[in-house]
Residue, then its C-alpha position, 0 to 999 in steps of 0.5 A: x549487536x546489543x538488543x539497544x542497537x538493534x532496536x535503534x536500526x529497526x527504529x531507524x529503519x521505520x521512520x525512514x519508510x514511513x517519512x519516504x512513503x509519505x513523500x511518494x504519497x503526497x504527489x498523488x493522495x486524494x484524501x490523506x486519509x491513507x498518509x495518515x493510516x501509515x505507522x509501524x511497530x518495532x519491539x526486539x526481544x531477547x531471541x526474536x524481534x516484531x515489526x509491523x507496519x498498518x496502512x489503509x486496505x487499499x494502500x496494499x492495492x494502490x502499491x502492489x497493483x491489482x490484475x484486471x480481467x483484460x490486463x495483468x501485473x505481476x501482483x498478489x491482487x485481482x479482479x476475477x468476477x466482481x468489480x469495485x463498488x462504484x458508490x466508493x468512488x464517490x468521494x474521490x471523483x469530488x475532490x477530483x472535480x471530474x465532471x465530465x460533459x456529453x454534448x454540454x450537459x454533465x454526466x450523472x455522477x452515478x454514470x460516472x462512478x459505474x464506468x470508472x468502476x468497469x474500468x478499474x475492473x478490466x484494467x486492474x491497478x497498476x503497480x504504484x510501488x509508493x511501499x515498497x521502494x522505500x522498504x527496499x531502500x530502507x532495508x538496505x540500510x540495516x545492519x548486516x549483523x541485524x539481518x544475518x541474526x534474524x534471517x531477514x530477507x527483504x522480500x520474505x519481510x515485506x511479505x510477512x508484514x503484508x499478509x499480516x496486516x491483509x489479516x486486519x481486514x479479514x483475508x487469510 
């Protein structure tokens, strides 16, 4: 398979993740801003090809999930002793509108941000594969010469652009 092709089927390959990816996003997105933060970079050179996909930090967290203290998934994330700040959720209980009542008054926002942050903490994140299935799907549809020429596995591949793109934000 010539390097034209190869690159054709990564190419491929990438728009279908990415347009599939951003399908799953917008059920559930808040803001956008993680839809938006989602491309990729293909080359292929002679002996060896690199391939990476960039999203928001928080899109690894929303897709692979992230282990609570009291409940645990099967996840590379977790919570072990300090919770989420509570000032980020701020924006995302507005476009929410959650405005939650205790005997008619309105909660205070800051009330609100703590005990959703407590929850997140104990309870974790649960796995929304919104990522991963598309990469999955997606992989299965690459050449078998391409693969068997680069030794790619799906697994090894998702995990490799993951901590790459972990390395980004400061995590090793």
């Amino acid at each position: 398979m010539d390097r034209e092709l190869q690159l054709k089927a990564l190419e491929e390959f990438r728009d279908f993740v990415i347009q599939n990816a951003k399908q799953n996003l917008a059920i559930k997105t808040a803001s956008g801003k993680l839809k938006d933060s989602l491309k990729a970079t293909v080359k292929v050179m002679p002996n060896s090809m690199t391939f990476m996909f960039e999203m928001e930090e928080y899109g690894w967290y929303q897709d692979k999930g992230v282990s609570g203290v009291k409940q645990k998934y099967n996840t590379p994330f977790s919570y072990k002793t300090k919770m989420p700040p509570p000032s980020k959720l701020d924006k995302w209980i507005v476009r929410r509108g959650l405005a939650p009542r205790d005997k008619g008054k309105f909660t205070k926002r800051k009330s609100l941000q703590f005990l959703i942050a407590r929850s997140i903490f104990e309870k974790g994140i649960k796995p929304s594969l919104w990522f991963t299935k598309p990469f999955e799907q997606g992989f299965k549809g690459l050449p078998d010469t391409l693969i068997n020429r680069y030794g790619l596995e799906s697994e090894k591949l998702f995990d490799q652009i993951m901590k790459e793109n972990m390395k980004n934000y400061g995590y090793k």
